[in-house]
C-alpha positions as CSV (number, residue, x, y, z in Angstrom):
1,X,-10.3,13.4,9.9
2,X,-11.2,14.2,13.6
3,X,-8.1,15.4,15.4
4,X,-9.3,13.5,18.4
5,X,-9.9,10.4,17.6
6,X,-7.3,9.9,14.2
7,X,-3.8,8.3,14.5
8,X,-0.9,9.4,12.7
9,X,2.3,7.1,12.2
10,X,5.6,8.2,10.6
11,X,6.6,5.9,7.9
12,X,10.3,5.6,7.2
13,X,11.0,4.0,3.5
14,X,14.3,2.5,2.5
15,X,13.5,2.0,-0.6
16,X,11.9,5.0,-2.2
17,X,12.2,3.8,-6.3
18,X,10.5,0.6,-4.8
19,X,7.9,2.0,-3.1
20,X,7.2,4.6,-5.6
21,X,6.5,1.6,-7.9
22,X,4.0,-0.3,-5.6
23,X,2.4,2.7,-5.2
24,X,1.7,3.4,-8.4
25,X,0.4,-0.2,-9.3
26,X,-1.8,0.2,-6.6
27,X,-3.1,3.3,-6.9
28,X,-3.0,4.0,-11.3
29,X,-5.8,3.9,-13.2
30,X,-4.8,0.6,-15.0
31,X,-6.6,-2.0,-13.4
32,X,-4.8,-5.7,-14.4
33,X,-1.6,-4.5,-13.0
34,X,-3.3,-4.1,-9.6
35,X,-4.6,-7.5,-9.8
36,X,-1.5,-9.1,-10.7
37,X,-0.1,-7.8,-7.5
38,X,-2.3,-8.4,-4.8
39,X,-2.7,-11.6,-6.3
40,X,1.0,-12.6,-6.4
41,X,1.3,-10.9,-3.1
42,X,-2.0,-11.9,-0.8
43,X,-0.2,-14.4,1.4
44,X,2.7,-12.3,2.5
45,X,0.4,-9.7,4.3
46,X,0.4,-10.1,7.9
47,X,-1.7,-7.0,9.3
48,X,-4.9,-6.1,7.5
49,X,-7.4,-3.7,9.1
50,X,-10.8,-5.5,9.4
């Protein structure tokens, strides 16, 4: 990443079981998991980057 032009944010988590879970359902190699959420969870997002 190009020091000059990336952005770096601190993220604070106050949950870190929680997040550690969502993390790994997002990002393990198991697939159907992954769907499950984003499916059950599409309509709570409220930023998306596009």
């Amino acid at each position: 990443m190009d020091p000059k032009t990336r952005k770096m944010f601190q993220v604070q988590v106050s949950d870190a079981e929680k997040a550690m879970e969502v993390l790994n359902i997002l990002m393990g190699e198991e697939t159907e998991p992954r769907k499950e959420f984003i499916f059950e969870n599409a309509k709570k997002v409220r930023d998306i980057d596009w």
